[in-house]
N, C-alpha and C positions, 0 to 999 in steps of 0.2 A: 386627952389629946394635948399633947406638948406645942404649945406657940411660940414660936420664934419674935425675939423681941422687934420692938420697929429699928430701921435701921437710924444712924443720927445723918442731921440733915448735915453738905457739907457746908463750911464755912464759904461765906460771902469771900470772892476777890479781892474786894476794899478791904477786909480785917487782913488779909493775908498780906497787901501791899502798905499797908501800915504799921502791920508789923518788922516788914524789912525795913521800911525808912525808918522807924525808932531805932532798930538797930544800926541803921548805917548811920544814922545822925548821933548815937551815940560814938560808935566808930570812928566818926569825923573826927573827935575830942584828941584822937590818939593817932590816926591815920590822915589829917587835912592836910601834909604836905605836897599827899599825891593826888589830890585833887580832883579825880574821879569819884573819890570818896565821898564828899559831901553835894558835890550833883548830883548823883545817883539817891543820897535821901531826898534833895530836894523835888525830883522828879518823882519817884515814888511815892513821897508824900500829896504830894500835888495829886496825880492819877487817882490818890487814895478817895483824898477830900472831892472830888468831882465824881465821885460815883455814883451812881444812882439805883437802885436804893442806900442808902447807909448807915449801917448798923450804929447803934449808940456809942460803941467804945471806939468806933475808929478814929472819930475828932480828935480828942486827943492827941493821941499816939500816933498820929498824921501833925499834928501839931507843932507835938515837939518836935518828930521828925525835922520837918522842913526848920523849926527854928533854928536846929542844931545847925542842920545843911547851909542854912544861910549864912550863920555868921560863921563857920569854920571855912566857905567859898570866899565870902569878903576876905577873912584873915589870909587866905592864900594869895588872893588877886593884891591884895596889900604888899605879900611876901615876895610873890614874881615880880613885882612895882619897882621895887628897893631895888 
């Protein structure tokens, strides 16, 4: 009799919303002049690290996100300043 494997669990929300703030906070580096850009990691990031449960990898990568986000939003709040 042929068993069907188990199915895989899905990923946590928090890995999936930290994974976009990585990317949008890497984004920022190249796109911070439009400035939805790096609020949106930082938001992302934030939601991520406030999840509960949370998986081990998402610190990070919520991490960095939000760090990228923040200072590419300073650099722009700088920029609109000028």
């Amino acid at each position: 009799m042929a068993q069907t494997p188990p199915e895989k669990a899905p990923l946590p929300v928090a890995h999936t919303l930290s994974v976009w703030g990585l990317c949008l906070g890497f984004g920022s580096m190249f796109l911070w002049e439009l400035g939805i850009v790096p609020l949106a990691a930082i938001v992302l990031s934030a939601i991520a690290l406030g999840a509960q449960p949370r998986p081990r990898d998402v610190g990070w990568k919520a991490g960095v996100g939000l760090a990228f986000g923040i200072v590419y939003l300073v650099l722009f709040a700088v920029q609109l300043l000028d």
